[in-house]
C-alpha positions as CSV (number, residue, x, y, z in Angstrom):
1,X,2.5,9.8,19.6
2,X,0.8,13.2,21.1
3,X,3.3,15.5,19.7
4,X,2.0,18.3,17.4
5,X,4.1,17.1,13.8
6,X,2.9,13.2,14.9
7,X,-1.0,14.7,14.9
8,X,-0.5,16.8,12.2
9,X,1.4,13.8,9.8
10,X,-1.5,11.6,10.7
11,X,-4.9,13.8,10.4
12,X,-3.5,15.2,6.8
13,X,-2.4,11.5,6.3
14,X,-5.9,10.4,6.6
15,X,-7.6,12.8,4.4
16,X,-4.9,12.0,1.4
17,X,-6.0,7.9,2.1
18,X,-9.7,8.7,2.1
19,X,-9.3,10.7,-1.1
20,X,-7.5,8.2,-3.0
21,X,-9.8,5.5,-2.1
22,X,-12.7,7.9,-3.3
23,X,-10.5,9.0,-6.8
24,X,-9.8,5.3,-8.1
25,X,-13.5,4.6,-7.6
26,X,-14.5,7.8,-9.1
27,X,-12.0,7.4,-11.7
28,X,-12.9,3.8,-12.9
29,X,-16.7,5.2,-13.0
30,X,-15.6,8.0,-15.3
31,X,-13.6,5.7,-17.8
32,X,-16.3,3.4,-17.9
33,X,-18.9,6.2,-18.7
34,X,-17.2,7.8,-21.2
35,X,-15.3,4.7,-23.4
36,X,-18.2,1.6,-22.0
37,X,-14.9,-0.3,-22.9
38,X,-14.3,-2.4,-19.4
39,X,-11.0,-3.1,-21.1
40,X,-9.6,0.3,-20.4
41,X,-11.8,-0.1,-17.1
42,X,-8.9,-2.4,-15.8
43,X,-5.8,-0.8,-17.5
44,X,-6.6,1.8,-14.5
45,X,-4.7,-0.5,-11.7
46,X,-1.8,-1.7,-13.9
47,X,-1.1,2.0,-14.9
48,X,-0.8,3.5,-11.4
49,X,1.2,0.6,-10.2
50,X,3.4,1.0,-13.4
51,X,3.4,4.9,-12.2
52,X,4.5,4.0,-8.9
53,X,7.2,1.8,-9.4
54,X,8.8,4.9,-12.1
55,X,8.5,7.1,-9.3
56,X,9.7,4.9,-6.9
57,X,13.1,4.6,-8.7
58,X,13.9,8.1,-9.1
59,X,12.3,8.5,-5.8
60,X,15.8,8.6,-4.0
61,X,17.5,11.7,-6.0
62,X,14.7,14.1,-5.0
63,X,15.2,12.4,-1.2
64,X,18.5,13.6,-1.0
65,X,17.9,17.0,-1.9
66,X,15.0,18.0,-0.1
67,X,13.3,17.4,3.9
68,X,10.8,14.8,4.3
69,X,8.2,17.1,5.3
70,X,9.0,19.2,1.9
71,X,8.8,16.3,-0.3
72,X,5.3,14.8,1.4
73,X,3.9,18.4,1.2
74,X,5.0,19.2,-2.0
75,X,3.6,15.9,-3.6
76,X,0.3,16.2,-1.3
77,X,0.0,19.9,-3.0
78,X,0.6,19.0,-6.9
79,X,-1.6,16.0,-6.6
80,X,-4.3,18.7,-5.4
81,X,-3.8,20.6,-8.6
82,X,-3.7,18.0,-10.7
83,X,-7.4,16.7,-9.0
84,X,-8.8,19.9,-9.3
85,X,-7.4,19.8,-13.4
86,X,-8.9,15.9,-13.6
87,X,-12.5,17.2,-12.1
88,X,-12.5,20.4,-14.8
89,X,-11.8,17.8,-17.9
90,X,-14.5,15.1,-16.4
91,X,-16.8,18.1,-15.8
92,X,-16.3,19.2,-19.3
93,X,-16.8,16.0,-20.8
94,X,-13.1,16.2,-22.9
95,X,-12.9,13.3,-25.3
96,X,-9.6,13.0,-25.0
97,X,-9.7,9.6,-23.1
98,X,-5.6,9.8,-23.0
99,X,-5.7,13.3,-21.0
100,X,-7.7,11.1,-18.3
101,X,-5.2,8.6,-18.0
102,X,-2.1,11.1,-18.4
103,X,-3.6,12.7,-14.9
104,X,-4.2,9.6,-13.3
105,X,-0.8,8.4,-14.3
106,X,1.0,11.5,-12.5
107,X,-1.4,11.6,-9.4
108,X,0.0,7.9,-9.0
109,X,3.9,9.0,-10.1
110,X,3.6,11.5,-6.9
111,X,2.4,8.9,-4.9
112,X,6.0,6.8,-5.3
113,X,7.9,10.3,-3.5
114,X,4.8,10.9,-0.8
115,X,4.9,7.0,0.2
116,X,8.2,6.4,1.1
117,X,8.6,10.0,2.9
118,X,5.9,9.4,5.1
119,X,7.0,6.2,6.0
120,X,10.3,7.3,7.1
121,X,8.6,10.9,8.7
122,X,7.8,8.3,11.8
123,X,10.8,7.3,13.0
124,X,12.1,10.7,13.6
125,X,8.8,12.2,15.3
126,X,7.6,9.1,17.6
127,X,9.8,7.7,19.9
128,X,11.8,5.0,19.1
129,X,9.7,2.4,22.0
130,X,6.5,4.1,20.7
131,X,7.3,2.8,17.0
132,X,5.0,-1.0,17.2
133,X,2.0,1.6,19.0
134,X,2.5,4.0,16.1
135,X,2.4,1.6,13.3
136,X,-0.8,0.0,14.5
137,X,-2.2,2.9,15.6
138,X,-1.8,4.1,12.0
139,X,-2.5,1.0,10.4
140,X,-6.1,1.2,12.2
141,X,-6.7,4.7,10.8
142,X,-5.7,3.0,7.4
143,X,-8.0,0.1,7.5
144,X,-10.8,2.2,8.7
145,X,-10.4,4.5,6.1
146,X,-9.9,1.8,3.6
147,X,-13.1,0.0,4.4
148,X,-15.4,2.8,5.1
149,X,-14.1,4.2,1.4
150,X,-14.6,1.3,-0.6
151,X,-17.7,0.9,1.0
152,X,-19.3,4.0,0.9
153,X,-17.3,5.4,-2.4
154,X,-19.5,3.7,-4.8
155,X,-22.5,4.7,-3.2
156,X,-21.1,8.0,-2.8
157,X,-20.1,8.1,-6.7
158,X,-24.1,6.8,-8.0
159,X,-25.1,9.8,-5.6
160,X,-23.1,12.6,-7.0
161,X,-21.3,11.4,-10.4
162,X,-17.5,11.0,-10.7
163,X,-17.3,14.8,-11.1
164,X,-18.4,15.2,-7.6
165,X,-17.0,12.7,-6.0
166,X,-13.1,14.2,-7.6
167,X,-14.6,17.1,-6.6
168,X,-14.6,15.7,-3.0
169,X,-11.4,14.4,-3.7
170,X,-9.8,17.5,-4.5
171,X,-11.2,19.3,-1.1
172,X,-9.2,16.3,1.4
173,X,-6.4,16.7,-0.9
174,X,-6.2,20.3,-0.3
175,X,-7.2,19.7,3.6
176,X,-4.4,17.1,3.7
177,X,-1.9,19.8,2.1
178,X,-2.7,22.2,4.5
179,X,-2.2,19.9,7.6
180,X,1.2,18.3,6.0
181,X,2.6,21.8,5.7
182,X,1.9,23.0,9.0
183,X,3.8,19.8,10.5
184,X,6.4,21.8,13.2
185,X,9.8,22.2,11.5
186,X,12.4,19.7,12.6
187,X,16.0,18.5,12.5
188,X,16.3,15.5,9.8
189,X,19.6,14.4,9.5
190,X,19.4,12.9,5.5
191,X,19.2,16.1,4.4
192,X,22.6,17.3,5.7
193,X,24.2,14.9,2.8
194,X,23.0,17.4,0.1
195,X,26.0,19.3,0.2
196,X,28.1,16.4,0.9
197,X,27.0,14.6,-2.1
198,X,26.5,17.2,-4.7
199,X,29.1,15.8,-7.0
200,X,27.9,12.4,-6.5
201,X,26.2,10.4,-9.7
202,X,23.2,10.4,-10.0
203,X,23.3,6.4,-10.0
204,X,24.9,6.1,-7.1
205,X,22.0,7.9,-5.4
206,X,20.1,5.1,-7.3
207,X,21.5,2.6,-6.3
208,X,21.7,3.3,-3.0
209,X,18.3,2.0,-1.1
210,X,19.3,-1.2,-2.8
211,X,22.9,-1.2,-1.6
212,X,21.6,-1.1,1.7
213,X,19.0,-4.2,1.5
214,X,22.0,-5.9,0.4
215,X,24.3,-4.8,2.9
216,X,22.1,-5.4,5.8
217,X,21.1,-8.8,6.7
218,X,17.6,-7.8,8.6
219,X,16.4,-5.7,5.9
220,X,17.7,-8.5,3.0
221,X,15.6,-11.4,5.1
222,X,12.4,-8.9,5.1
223,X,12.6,-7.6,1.7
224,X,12.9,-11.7,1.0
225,X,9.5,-12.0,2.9
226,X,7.6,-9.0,1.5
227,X,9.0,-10.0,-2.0
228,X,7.0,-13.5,-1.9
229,X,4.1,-12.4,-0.1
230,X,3.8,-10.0,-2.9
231,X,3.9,-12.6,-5.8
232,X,1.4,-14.9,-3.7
233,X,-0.7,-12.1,-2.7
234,X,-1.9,-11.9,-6.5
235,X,-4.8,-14.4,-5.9
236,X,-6.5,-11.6,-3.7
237,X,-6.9,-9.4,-6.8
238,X,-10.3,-8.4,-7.8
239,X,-9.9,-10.5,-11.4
240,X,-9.1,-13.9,-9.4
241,X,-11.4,-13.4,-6.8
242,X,-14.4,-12.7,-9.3
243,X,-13.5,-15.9,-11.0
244,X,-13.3,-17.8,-7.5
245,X,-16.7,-16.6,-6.4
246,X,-17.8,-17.8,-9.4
247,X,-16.2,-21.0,-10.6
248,X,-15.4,-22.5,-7.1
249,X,-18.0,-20.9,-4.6
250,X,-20.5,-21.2,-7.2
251,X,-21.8,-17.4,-5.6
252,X,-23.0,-14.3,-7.0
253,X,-20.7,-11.6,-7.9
254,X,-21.8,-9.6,-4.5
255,X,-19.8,-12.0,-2.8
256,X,-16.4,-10.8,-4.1
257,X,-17.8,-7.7,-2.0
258,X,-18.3,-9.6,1.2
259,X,-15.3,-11.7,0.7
260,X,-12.9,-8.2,0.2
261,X,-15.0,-6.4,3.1
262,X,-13.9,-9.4,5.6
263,X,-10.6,-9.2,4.2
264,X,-10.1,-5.7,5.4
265,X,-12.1,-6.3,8.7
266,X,-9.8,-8.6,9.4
267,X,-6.8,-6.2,8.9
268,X,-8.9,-3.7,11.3
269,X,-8.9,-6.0,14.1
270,X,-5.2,-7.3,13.8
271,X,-4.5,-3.3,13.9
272,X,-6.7,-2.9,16.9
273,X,-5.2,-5.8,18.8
274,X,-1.6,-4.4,18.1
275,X,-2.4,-0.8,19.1
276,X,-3.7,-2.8,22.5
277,X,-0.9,-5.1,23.2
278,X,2.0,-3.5,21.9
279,X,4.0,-4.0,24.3
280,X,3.5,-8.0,24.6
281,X,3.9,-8.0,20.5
282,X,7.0,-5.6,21.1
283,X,8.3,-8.7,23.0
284,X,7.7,-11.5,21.5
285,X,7.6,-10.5,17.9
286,X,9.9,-13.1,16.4
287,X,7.6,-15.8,17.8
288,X,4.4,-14.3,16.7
289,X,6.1,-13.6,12.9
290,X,6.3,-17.5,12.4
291,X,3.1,-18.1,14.2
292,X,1.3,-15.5,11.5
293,X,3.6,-17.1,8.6
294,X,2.2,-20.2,9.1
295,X,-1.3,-18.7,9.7
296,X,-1.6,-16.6,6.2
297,X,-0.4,-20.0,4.3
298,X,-3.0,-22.1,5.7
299,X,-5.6,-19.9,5.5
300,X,-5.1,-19.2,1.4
301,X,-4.4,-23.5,1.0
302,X,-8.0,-23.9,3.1
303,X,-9.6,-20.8,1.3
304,X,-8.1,-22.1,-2.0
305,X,-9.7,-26.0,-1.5
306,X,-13.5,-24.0,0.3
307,X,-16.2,-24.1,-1.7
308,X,-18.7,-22.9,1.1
309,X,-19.0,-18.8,0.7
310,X,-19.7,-18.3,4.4
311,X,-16.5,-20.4,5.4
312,X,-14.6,-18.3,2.7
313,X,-15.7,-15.0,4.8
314,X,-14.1,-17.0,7.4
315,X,-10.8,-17.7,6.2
316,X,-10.7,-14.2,4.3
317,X,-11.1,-12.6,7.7
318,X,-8.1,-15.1,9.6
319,X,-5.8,-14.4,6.5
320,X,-6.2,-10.5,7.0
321,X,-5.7,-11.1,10.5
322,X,-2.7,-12.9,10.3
323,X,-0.9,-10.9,7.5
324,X,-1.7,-7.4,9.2
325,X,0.1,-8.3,12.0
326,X,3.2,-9.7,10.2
327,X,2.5,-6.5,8.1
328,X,3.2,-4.1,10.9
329,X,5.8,-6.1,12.7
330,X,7.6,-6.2,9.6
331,X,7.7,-2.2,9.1
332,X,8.6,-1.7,13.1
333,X,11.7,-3.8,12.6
334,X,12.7,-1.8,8.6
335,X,12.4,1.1,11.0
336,X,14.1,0.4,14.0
337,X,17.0,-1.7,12.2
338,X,18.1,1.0,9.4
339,X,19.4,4.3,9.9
340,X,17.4,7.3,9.9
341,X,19.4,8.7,6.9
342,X,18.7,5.9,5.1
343,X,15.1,4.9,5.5
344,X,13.5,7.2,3.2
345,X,15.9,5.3,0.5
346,X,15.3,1.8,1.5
347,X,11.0,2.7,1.3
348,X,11.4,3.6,-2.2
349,X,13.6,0.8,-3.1
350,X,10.9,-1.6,-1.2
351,X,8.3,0.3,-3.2
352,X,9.7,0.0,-6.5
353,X,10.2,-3.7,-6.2
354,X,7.0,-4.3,-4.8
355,X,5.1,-2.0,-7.4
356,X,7.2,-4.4,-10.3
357,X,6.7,-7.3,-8.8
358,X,2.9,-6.9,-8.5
359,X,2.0,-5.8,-11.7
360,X,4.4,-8.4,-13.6
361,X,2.8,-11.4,-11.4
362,X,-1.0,-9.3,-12.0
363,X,-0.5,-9.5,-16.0
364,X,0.8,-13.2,-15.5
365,X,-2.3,-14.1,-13.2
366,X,-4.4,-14.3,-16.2
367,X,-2.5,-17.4,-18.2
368,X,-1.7,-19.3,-14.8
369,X,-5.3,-19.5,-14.5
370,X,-6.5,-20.5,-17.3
371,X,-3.5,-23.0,-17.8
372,X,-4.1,-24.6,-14.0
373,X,-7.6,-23.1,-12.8
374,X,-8.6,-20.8,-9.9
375,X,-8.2,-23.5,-6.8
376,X,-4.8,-24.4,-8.1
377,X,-3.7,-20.8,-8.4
378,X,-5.0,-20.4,-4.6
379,X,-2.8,-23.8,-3.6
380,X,0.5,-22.3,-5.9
381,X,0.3,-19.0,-3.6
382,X,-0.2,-21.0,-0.8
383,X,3.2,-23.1,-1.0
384,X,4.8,-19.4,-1.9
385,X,3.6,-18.5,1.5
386,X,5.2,-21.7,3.2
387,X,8.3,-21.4,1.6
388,X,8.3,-17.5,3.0
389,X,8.4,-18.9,6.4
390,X,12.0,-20.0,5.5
391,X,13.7,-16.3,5.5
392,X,10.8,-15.3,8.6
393,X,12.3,-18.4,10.6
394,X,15.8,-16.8,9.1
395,X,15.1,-13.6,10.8
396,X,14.0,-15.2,13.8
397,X,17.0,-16.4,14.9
398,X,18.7,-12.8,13.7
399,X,16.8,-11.1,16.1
């Protein structure tokens, strides 16, 4: 973890996740002021997780043919230009509403190469019993970052308009480039297999990240987990979670605020707590990924039946504690139980069936509300959660 390319990966990590939490509020701000139409306000999310999963399938050809290091850099460096570009068509007050979401839809495309690089950058610059420490470590940088954006990124936004805060943007982007470029050359072994594979199809390096799910029982029972948890995770949206506040807690709309800001305290501590106890969670991890199963079901079933806002701060924060944790063990065990060559594949295949998933069960979210309501919506995510704890108990006994 003190090594030069580990310091380097996560400082210019850290100013690329502080600038995209500072963009999408920035960038919801700007559609809003220049259409009024909160319609096109919320196509926003669904078109960068529709960008993500695109990229995230043609994420592995690119992988093959270039180092980890060049790919992260490279995508940290065009999403700089095309910030700056966004910021000059804001600034110029361009009518062309479509040119707005054409940027934002490319910053997001990059985003599917730059995800699963960095993810699979760890493994082969921290050492291997240093891997549950790293992942909280960087999962508290994350979280921190996460909360103090959201918090401070409208504020920030009301202050100096959406130009200035892409503007801002722009400047981490380009501070995160730098620092992701400068990361000390090393060895990688995937990208030996260019030359070996040059006459290879290009669906075969497609299909590959999924071949190896398949093939591997560990990473099949985890993408089974992470595959339901991302269904069930829905009912945290900010759409169901506006209605909840207000149909079942009976709450004004701050509330959603409160609830989402003890969400990601909750996340924070479970990150903290890891980065302490690593070892002990190193240990005992197949125990303490059934306890947490169990733990993020209850606490959306008891959040689901609340109707008391301060006990629904309560249960927000226990749920993020709980799923942070299975979070991070969960991503320890895709690193330590797939080869280094492959990783980089498997991250995009788990991103572009996560990104699918998401916005499929988001667009869905809508009906299933209004044909069973908002608590019933809370108790169906809640029984997805329980029946999860089938493949975790699965994976248990594998380990």
């Amino acid at each position: 973890m003190r090594s030069k390319a580990f310091r380097y990966l996560w400082v210019g990590q850290s100013f690329a996740n502080a600038g995209d939490v500072l963009y999408i509020v920035a960038l919801i701000a700007a559609i809003y002021q220049a259409t009024g139409s909160a319609f096109q306000m919320t196509l926003v999310p669904f078109m960068i997780t529709f960008s993500k999963f695109s990229s995230s399938v043609v994420a592995p050809i690119l992988l093959d043919r270039y180092t980890l290091k060049h790919l992260l850099a490279t995508s940290q460096a065009l999403k700089t230009v095309l910030m700056f570009v966004l910021f000059l068509v804001v600034l110029k007050s361009i009518s062309f509403i479509w040119i707005i979401f054409l940027l934002a839809a490319l910053i997001a495309f990059l985003d599917g190469w730059a995800l699963p690089a960095s993810n699979a950058l760890v493994p082969s610059i921290v050492k291997r019993e240093e891997l549950m420490k790293t992942n909280g470590f960087l999962s508290t940088l994350e979280q921190s970052i996460q909360f103090t954006g959201w918090a401070a990124g409208g504020i920030v936004t009301a202050v100096i308009q959406p130009t200035g805060t892409l503007l801002m943007t722009g400047i981490f982007y380009l501070v995160s480039t730098i620092f992701m470029y400068s990361i000390p050359f090393y060895h990688e072994k995937h990208v030996q297999k260019t030359s070996e594979r040059k006459f290879s199809t290009y669906a075969a390096q497609l299909s590959e990240g999924w071949k190896e799910i398949w093939k591997n029982k560990t990473l099949r029972q985890i993408q089974w987990i992470s595959w339901i948890e991302t269904i069930a995770g829905v009912v945290w949206i900010a759409a169901i979670m506006y209605l909840f506040v207000d149909k079942r807690l009976h709450a004004s709309e701050e509330w959603w605020g409160f609830i989402n800001s003890a969400f990601i305290a909750g996340l924070f501590i479970a990150s903290v707590v890891l980065l302490k106890f690593h070892a002990f969670y190193r240990t005992h991890q197949s125990n303490i990924l059934v306890i947490c199963g169990f733990g993020t079901a209850c606490a959306t079933l008891a959040f689901g039946l609340n109707e008391i806002p301060i006990l629904a701060l309560v249960l927000s924060l226990l749920f993020g504690v709980f799923d942070q944790q299975k979070a991070v063990i969960l991503q320890t065990l895709v690193q330590t139980k797939t080869n280094t060559d492959r990783l980089p594949k498997v991250y995009a295949t788990q991103g572009a069936i996560a990104a699918f998933s998401f916005g499929i069960a988001s667009l869905l979210s809508g009906t299933v509300v209004e044909l069973v309501g908002v608590r019933n919506i809370y108790i169906i995510a809640s029984i997805l959660l329980f029946i999860s704890i089938v493949p975790i108990y699965l994976l248990r006994k594998n380990l």
